[in-house]
C-alpha positions in Angstrom: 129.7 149.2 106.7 131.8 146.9 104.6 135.1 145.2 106.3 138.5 146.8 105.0 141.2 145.0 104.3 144.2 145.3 107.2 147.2 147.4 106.4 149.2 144.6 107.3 147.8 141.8 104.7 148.0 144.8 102.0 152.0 145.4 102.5 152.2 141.3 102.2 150.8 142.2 99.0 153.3 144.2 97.9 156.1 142.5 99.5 155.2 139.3 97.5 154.5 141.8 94.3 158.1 142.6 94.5 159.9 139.3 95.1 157.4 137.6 92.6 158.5 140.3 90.3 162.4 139.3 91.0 161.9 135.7 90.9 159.6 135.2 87.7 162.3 138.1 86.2 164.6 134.4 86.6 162.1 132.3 86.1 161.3 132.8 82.8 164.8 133.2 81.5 166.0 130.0 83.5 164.9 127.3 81.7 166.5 128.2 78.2 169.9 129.4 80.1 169.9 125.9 81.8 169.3 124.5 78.2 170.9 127.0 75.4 173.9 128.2 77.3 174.3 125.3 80.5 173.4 122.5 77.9 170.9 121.0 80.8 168.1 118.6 79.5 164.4 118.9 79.9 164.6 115.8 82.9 167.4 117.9 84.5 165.6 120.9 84.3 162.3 119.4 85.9 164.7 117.9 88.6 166.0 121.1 89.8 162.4 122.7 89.6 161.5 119.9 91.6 163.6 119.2 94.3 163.5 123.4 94.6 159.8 123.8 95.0 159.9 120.7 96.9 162.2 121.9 99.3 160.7 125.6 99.6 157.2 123.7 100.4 159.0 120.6 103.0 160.8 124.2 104.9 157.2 125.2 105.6 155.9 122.7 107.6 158.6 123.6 110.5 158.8 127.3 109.9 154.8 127.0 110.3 155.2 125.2 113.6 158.0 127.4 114.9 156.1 130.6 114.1 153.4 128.8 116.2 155.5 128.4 118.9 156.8 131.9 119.1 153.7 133.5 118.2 155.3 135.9 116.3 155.6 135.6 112.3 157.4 138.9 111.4 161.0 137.4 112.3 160.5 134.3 110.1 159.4 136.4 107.3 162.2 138.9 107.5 164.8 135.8 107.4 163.0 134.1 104.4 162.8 136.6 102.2 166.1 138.3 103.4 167.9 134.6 102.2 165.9 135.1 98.9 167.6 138.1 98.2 170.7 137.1 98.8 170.4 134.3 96.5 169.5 136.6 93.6 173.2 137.7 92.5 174.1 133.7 92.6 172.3 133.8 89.1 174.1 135.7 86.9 177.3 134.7 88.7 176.8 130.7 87.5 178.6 129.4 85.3 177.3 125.5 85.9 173.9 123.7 86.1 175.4 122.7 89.7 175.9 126.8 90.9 172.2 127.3 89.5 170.8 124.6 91.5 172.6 125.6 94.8 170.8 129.4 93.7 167.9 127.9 93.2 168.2 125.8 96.5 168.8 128.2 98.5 166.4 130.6 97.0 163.3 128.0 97.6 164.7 127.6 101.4 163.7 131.1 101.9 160.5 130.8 100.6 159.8 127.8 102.5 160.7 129.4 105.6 158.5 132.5 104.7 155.6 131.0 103.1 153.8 128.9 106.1 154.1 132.2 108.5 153.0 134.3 105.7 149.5 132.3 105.8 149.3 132.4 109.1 149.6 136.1 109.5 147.3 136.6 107.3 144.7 133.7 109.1 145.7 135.9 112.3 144.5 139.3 111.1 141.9 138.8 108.2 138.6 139.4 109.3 136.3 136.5 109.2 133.9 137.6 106.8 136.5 138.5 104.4 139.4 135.9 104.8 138.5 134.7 101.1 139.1 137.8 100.0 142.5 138.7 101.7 144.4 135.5 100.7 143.4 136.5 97.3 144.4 139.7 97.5 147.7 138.7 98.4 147.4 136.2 95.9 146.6 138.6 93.2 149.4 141.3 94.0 151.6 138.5 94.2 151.1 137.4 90.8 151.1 141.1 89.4 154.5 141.0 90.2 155.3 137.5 88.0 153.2 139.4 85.3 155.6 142.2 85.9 159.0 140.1 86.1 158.8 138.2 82.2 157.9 142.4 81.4 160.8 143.8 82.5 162.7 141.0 81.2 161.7 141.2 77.8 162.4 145.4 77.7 166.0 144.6 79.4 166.6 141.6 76.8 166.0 144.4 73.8 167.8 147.0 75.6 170.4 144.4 76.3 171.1 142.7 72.9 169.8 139.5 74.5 172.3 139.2 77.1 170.4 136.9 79.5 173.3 137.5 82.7 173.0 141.3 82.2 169.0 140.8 82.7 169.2 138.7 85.7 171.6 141.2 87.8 167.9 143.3 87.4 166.2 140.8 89.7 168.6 142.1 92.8 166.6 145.3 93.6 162.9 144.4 93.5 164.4 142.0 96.1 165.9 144.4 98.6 162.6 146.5 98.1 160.6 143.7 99.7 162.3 142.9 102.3 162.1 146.7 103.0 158.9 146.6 103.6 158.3 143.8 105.5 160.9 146.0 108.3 158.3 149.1 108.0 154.9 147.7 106.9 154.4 144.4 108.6 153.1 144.4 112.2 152.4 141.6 114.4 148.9 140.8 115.6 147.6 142.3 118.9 147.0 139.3 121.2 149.0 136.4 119.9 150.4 134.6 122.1 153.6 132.0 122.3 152.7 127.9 122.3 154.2 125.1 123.4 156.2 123.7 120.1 154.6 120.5 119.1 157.0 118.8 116.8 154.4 118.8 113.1 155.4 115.7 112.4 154.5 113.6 115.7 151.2 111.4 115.6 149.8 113.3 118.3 149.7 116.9 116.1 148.7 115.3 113.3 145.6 113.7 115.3 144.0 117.2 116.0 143.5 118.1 112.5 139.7 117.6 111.2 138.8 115.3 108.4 137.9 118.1 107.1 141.4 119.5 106.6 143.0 116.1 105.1 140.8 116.4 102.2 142.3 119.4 101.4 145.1 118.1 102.4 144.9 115.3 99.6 143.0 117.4 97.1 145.9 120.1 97.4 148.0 117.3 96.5 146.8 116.2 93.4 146.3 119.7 92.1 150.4 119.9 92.6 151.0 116.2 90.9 148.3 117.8 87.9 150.2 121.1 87.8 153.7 120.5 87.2 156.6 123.1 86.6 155.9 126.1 84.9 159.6 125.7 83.6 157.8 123.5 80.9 155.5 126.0 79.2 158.9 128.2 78.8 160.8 125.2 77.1 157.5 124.5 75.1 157.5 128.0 73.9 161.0 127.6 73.4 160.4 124.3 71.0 157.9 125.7 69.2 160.5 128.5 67.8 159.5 131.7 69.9 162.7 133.7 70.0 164.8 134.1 73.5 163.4 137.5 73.6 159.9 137.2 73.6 159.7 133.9 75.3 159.3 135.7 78.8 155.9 136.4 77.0 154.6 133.1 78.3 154.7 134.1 82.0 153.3 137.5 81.5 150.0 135.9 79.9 150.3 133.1 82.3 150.5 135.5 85.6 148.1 138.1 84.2 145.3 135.2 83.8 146.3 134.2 87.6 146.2 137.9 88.9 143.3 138.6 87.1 141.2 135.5 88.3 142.7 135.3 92.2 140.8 138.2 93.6 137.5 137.7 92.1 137.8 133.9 93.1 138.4 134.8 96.2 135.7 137.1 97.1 133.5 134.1 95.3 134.7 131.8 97.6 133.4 134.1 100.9 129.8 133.9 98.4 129.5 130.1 97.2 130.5 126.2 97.8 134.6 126.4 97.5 134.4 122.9 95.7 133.1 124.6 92.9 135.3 127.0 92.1 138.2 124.1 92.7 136.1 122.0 89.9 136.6 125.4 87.6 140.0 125.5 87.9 140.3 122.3 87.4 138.6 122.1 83.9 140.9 125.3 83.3 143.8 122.8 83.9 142.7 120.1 81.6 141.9 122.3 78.9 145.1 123.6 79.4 147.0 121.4 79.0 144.9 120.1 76.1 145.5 123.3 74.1 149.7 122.9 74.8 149.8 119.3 73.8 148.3 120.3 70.6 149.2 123.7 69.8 150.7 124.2 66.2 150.8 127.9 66.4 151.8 130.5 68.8 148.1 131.9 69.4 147.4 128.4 70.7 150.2 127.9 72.7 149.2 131.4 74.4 145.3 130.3 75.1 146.6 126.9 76.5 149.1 129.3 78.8 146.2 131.7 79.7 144.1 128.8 80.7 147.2 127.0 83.1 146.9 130.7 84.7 143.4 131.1 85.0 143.5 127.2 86.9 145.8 128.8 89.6 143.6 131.8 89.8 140.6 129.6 91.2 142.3 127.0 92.9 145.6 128.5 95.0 144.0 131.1 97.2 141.1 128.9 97.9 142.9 126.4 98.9 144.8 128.5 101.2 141.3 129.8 102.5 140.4 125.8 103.1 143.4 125.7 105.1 142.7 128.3 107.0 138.9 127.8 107.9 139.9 123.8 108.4 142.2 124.2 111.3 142.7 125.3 115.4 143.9 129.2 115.6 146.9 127.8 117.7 148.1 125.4 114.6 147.4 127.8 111.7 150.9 127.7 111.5 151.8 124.1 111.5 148.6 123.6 109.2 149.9 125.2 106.5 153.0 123.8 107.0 151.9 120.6 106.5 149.9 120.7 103.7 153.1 122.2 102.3 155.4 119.6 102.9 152.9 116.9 101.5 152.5 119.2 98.3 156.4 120.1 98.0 157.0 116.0 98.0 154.0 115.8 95.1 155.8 119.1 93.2 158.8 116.9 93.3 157.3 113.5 92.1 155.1 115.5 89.3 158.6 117.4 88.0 160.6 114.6 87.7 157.6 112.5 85.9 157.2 115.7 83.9 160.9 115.9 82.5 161.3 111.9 82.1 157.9 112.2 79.9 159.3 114.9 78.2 162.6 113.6 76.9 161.1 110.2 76.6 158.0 110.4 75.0 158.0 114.7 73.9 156.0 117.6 74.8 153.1 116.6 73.4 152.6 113.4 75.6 153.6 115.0 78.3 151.0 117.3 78.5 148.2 114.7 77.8 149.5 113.0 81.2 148.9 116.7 83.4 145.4 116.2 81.7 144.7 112.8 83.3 146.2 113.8 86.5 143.4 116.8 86.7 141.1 114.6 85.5 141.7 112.4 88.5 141.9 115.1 91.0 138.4 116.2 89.3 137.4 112.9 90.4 138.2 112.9 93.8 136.7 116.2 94.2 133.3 114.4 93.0 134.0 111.8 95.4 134.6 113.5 98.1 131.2 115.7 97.9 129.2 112.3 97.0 130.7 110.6 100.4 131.0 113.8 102.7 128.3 116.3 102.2 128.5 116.7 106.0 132.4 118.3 105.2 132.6 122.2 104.3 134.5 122.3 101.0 
């Protein structure tokens, strides 16, 4: 009889469906409110994507390790995504590039404090034999709901004459919904026990993880300093003359090429060699980019978005899934964590390169240099399987 998938990883599902759905509802209007209305530039824009993501991911590798110690995820997650609702009104309130980025701050704390436990939980209850398949479930509901977000948007932005503030107030209830269901949906593990709390950082933690995991490790990173902010296929949308309205448009095709792709990779991944299906999204990334350096027409730019999407669709789950199968049940926790922090500091190196390339050298360069970085992380995932056919990716 075929393995179902828990009740518990499915309301993860919808829990991240609905705060996905709230954030990429700001997401995909941010970028050209920072820039039409705040008057921020491209580098400024990439700096407060950066240091955001880069804070949400550097949050996870103690929120990871303290959910480790505790044994017990569900309090962690009810305070991360309780601080990312809160955040939500900050939004339409600003009136500053500084008030956005203390909204966007704080917004990325709560994921970083949800995000490692999250993984964990889901580590702790998936069944073997389908572990693949539950991150990308969760993976794929989550991105239904930043397919859903840049929807909504658009229908409020023509209900609403365009009025960006009016739009983001919208974001505030798909928020309090999620965190709603974490309180009645989520249930801890049977058998978990507390740990002693091993500092993630010390020499003697880091020690236990295989050699194995650090390739992930140092794969994951590379596909971050290759993937820069999505903030940058809005403004590009944005510079090629796609109107305020429809520019949400770029997330919708960019999140339903990632929900569409997550699942089936994932249950691929339980089938076939994982470092396969990282190759594939991969090329997806350099063609990607390719197609947005040197798009000329909006049909382009949409294929080049689809692409970027369809790259995250084969390469965020499993990589979450390497995680998982890489590392000790008591440190699933402080696993993720890490590889977290290491990719939030990468996220913060590729946005800043991203928005100095950009009002430097222009779009098109810009997107040339994400297409050498996958190239190079294409590379080392050659490497690696020439040097280490004894390791499991």
């Amino acid at each position: 009889m075929a393995t179902s998938i828990p009740r518990t990883i499915l309301a993860l599902g919808f829990v991240s469906l609905f705060m996905d759905l709230s954030s990429e509802l700001i997401h995909s209007l941010l970028p050209v409110f920072l820039v039409t209305t705040l008057g921020a530039n491209a580098l400024t824009v990439g700096l407060i994507e950066g240091i955001a993501e880069a804070t949400a991911n550097i949050a996870k590798v103690f929120s990871g390790a303290i959910s480790d110690f505790f044994g017990r995820r569900k309090i962690l997650l009810l305070f991360g995504y309780g601080l990312a609702a809160l955040t939500k009104p900050l939004f339409p309130l600003a009136d500053s590039v500084i008030t956005v980025f203390i909204a966007r701050f704080l917004d990325r704390i709560g994921k970083g404090i949800r995000g490692a436990p999250r993984d964990a939980l889901i580590a702790d209850v998936a069944p073997a034999n389908i572990r693949g398949a539950c991150f990308g479930l969760r993976q794929s509901m989550d991105t239904v709901g930043a397919f859903l977000g840049p929807i909504l948007a658009i229908l409020l932005l023509l209900l609403l004459n365009g009025n960006i503030k009016l739009v983001l107030w919208a974001a505030v209830i798909p928020s309090v919904i999620a965190v709603m269901l974490i309180v009645i949906g989520v249930d801890e593990p049977s058998g978990v026990i507390a740990r002693p709390f091993h500092s993630p950082l010390k020499w003697a933690v880091l020690t236990r993880f295989s050699v194995q995991y650090w390739w992930v490790v140092i794969i994951g990173a590379l596909f971050t300093l290759a993937r820069f902010s999505e903030a940058f296929l809005v403004l590009r949308a944005q510079q090629m003359g796609l109107a305020v309205t429809w520019i949400p448009l770029v997330m919708v095709v960019m999140s339903l090429a990632y929900a569409l792709s997550a699942y089936p990779a994932g249950i691929l991944s339980d089938r076939m060699n994982k470092k396969y299906l990282l190759g594939i999204g991969l090329f997806f990334l350099i063609f990607a980019d390719l197609a947005l350096a040197q798009a000329t027409s909006i049909p382009v730019l949409m294929l080049g978005v689809a692409l970027w999407g369809l790259h995250m669709g084969f390469s965020q789950g499993i990589l979450a899934t390497l995680v998982a199968e890489t590392t000790p049940p008591e440190l699933k926790g402080t696993a993720f964590g890490l590889f977290n922090f290491i990719g939030g500091v990468f996220m913060l190196l590729s946005s800043l390169i991203a928005g100095w390339l950009w009002d430097r050298y222009g779009a098109e360069f810009t997107f040339y240099c994400g297409a050498m970085f996958a190239f190079l992380a294409l590379s080392l995932l050659a490497i690696k399987r020439t040097y280490h056919r004894n390791l499991s990716l």
